[in-house]
N, C-alpha and C positions, 0 to 999 in steps of 0.2 A: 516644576513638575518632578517628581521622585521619580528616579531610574529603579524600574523592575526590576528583579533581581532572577540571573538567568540562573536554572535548577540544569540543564546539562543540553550538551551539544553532539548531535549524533552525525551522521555520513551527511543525510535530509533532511535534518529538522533542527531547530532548536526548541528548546522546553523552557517557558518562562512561568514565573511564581502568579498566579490568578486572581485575579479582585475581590473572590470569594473562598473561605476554608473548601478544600476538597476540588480546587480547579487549577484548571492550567492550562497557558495559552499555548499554542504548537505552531510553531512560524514553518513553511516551508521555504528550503531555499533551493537556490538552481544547481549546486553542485550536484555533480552525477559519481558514482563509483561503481566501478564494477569488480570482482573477484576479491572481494574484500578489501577494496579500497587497495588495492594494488595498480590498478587503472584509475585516476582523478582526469576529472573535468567539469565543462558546465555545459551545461542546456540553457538557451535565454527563455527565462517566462517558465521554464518548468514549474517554479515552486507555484506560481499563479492558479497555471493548469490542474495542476495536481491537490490542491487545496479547492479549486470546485468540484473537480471530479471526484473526490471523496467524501463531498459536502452531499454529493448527489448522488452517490450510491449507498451510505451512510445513513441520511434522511429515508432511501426507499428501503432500507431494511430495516428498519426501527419501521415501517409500516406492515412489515410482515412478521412481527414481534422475537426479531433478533437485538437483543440487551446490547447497546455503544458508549462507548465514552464519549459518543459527539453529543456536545448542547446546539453550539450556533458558530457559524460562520462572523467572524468579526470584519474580515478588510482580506483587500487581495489576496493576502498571503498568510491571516492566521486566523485560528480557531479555537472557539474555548472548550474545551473537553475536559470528565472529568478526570481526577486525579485517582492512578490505578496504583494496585502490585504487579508490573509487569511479571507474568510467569516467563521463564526464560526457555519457549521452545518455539522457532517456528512453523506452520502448520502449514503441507505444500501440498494444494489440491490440484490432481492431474487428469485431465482428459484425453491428451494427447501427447503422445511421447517428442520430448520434445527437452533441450538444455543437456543437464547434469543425470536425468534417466536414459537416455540415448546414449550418453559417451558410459554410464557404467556397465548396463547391459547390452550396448551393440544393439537398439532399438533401431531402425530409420526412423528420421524425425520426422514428423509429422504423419507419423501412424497412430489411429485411432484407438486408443485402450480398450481393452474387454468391459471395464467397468472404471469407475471413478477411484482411484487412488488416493489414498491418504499418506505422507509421509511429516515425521516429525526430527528436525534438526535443532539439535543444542546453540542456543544464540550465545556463542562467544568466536569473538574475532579473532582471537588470535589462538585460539583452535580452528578456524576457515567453516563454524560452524555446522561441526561433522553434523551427518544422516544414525540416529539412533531408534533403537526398538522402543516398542514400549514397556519393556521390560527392562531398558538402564532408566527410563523416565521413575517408572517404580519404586525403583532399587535405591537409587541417590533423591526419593521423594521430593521430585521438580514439580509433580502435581501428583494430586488424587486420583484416586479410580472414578468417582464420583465427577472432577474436574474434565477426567479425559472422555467421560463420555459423556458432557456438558460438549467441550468443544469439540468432538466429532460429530454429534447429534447438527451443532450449529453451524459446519463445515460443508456438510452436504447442503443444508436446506441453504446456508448460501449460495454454495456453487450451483444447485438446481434454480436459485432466483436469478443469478447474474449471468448464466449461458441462456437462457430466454431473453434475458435484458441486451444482451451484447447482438445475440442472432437475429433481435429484431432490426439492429442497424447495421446489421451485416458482417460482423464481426465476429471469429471464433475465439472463442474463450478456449485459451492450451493449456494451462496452467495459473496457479496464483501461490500468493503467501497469505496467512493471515498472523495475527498477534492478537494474546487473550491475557483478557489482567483481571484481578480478584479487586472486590470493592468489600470494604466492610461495613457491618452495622455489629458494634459488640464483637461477640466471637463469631461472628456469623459470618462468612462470607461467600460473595458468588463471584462465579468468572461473565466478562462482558466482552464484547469484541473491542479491540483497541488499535493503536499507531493509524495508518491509512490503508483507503484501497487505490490503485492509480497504477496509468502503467508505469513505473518503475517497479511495483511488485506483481505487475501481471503480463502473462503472454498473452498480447491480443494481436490473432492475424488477421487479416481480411479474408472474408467469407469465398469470394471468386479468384481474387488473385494469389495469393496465400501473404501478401507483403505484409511485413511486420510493422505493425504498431506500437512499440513499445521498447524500452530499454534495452531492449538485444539488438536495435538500431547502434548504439553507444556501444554494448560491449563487443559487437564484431565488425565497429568504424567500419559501418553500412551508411554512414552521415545520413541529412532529413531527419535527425530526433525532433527541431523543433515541429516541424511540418506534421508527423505524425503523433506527437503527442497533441496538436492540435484538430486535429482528425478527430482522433477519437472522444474531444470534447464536443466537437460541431456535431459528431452525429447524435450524440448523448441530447443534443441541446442544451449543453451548457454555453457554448459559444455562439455568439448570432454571425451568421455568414455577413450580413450588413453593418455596414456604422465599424466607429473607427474599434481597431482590436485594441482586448482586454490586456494582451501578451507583451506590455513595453519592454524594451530594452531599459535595464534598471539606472544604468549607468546614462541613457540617455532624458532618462526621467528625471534624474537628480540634475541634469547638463540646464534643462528647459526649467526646473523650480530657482536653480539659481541665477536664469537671467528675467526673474519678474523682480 
């Protein structure tokens, strides 16, 4: 069998070369980082969780005709999607004050915003991904005017589909990222939603208690990442509360295939 050939390796993912012109496979793995990978670790089974939960928020908005790069779910941990132009901005939809808006304007956290937030940060690392207007996005044309109010039109009507999604299972949606890439036909091109949705790019607390569900578990060594990123797949139903978990330890997965 020919070894794939990997196209590049990010904090979460890796990107492999696809079966078909125009695709690509997206493994997820368990390392965690936080503050720019300044903080390293792992989570056990993250990349599992986080490649259904994306399968499955992903699938339900392609039903509400939001454009994805997701085709199909392949195996535990990877996915074929297609193959974009990552635009290099991230897009941080806020409901509730909460992270990196709290500590710059002296918000208390988890105070409710006047209205939904839109904030756009330049994806480079080792700039720590500043916060930019959209007028340096303009200026150094990272996207379009046309682009920008493609993905702000498709930022709200997400964040309006996934805080109904989350409040039915009781969970508040505080915040999120998304990522949008350009697909071409000729000179033509459109922006689609792209990378994942999952908690490591979202704040989800719990609706009564306020306990956090999601990757600010890891960056403020709260410990229980595994426990709660598996939460919020059980309540999703992505995870069946019965029968053996989906969430192996990888290392003891490979321990149990080498003594058959």
């Amino acid at each position: 069998m020919s070894r794939r050939r990997q196209i590049y390796e990010g904090k979460a993912k890796i990107l492999y070369e696809g079966p078909e012109p125009g695709t690509i496979i997206q493994y997820f793995k368990d390392d965690a980082t936080a503050f720019n990978a300044q903080k390293k670790g792992t989570i056990n089974g993250k990349g599992v969780i986080n490649n259904r939960i994306s399968e499955f928020v992903f699938t339900r908005l392609s039903h509400i005709g939001i454009p994805t790069h997701f085709i199909r779910r392949l195996n535990m941990r990877e996915q074929l999607v297609r193959q974009v132009e990552i635009i290099p901005l991230e897009v941080v939809v806020r409901n509730v004050a909460a992270g990196s808006l709290s500590k710059r304007l002296g918000i208390e956290e988890g105070e409710p915003l006047p209205h939904t937030l839109i904030e756009y940060y330049y994806k480079d690392d080792a700039l720590g991904d500043p916060l930019i207007a959209e007028e340096h996005i303009a200026c150094f044309g990272w996207a379009s005017n046309e682009e920008m109010q493609d993905m702000s039109s498709m930022a709200i009507r997400i964040n309006d589909f996934m805080c109904g999604m989350f409040a039915a299972v009781g969970i508040r949606l505080v915040d999120f990222k998304l990522e949008f890439g350009r697909i071409w036909d000729g000179d033509y091109s459109r922006v689609i939603l792209a990378d994942e949705i999952s908690p490591d790019g979202c704040r989800l607390w719990d609706m009564v208690t306020n306990e956090k569900l999601d990757k600010d578990r890891f960056r403020r060594d709260l410990g229980g990442e595994e426990d709660a990123y598996q939460e919020v797949a059980r309540r999703l139903g992505v995870l069946q509360e019965d029968g053996p978990s989906e969430v192996a330890d990888i290392a003891m997965h490979r321990k149990l295939r080498g003594k058959k």
